[in-house]
PLY file of the C-alpha trace (Angstrom):
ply
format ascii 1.0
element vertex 108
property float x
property float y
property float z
element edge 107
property int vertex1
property int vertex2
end_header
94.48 -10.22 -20.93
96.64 -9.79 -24.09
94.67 -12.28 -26.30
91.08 -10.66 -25.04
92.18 -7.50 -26.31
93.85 -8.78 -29.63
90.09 -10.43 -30.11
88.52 -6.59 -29.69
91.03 -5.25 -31.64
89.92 -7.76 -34.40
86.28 -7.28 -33.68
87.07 -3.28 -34.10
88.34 -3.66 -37.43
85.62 -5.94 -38.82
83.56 -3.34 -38.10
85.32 -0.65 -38.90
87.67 -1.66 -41.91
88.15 -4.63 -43.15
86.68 -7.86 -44.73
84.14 -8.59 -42.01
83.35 -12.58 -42.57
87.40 -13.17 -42.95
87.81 -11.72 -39.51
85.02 -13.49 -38.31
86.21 -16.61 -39.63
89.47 -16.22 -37.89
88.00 -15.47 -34.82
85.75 -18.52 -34.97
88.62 -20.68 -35.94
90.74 -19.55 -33.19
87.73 -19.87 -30.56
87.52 -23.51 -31.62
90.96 -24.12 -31.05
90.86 -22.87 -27.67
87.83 -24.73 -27.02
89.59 -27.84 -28.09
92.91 -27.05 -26.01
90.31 -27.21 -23.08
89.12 -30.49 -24.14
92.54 -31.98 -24.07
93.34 -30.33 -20.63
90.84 -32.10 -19.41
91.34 -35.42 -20.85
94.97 -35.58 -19.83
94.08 -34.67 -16.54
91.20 -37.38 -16.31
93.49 -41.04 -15.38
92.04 -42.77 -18.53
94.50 -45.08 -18.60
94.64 -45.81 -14.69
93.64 -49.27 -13.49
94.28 -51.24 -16.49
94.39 -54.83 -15.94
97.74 -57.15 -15.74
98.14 -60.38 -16.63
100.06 -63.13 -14.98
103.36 -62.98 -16.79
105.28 -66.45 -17.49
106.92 -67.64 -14.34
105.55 -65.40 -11.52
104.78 -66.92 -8.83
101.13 -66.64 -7.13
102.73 -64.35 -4.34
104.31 -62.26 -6.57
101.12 -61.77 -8.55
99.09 -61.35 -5.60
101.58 -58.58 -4.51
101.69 -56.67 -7.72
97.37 -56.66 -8.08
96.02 -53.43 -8.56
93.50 -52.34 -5.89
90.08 -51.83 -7.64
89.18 -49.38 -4.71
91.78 -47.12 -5.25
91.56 -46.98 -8.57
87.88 -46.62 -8.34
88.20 -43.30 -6.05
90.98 -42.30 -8.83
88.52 -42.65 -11.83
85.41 -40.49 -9.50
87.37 -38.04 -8.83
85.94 -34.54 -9.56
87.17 -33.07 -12.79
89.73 -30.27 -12.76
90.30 -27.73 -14.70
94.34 -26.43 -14.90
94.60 -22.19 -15.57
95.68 -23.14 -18.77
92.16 -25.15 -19.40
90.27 -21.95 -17.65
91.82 -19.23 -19.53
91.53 -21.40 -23.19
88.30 -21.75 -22.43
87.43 -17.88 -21.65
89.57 -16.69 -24.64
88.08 -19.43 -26.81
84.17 -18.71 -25.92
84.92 -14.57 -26.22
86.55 -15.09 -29.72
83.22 -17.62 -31.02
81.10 -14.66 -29.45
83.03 -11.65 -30.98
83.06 -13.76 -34.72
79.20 -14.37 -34.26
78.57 -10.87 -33.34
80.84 -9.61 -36.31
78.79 -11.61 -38.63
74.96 -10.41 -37.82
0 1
1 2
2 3
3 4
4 5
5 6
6 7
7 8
8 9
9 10
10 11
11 12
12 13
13 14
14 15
15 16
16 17
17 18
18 19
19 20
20 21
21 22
22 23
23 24
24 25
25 26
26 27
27 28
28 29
29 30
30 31
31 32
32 33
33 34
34 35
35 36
36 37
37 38
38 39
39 40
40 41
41 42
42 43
43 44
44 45
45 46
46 47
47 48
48 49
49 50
50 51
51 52
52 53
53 54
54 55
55 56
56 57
57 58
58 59
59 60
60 61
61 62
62 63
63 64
64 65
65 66
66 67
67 68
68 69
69 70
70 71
71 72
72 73
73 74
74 75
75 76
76 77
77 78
78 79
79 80
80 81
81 82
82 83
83 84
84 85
85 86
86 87
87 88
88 89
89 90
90 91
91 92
92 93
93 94
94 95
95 96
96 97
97 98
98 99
99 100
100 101
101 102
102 103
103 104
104 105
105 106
106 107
């Protein structure tokens, strides 16, 4: 709630006051960054690196290998699982999108 009303207070004194396209700029910048934070939410939250393959290391036995296999199926419902979003994501993203629209707004 705090950062939505530190972006109208900035969008009030564009119009009001101060150099307009500075505060816009800000506002854009700081939109993207949120945007971005959201990205890497995501991403972290995604199992990129889940499922990778492992080699036969130098004196394991067949048994041992066998027993150490990752299962393709479970990995497979890992990877298609639906995406999630954490609050942090959610609320990065709102602030993030309101700031881009305030700085666009501020700028026509």
């Amino acid at each position: 709630m705090f950062c939505f009303l530190l972006g109208f207070f900035l969008f009030l004194l564009g119009i009001f006051g101060l150099n307009r396209i500075l505060i816009a700029d800000c506002l854009f910048i700081l939109g993207l960054a949120g945007v971005c934070f959201t990205v890497v939410d995501i991403l972290l939250g995604a199992h990129l690196l889940a499922g990778w393959f492992r080699h036969k290391k130098k004196g394991e036995s067949d048994e041992e290998y066998q027993a150490s296999k990752i299962d393709p199926k479970k990995v497979g419902r890992l990877k298609d699982g639906p995406v999630r979003f954490s609050r942090f994501g959610k609320s990065s993203l709102s602030v993030g999108m309101v700031y881009i629209i305030f700085s666009v707004l501020l700028t026509l």
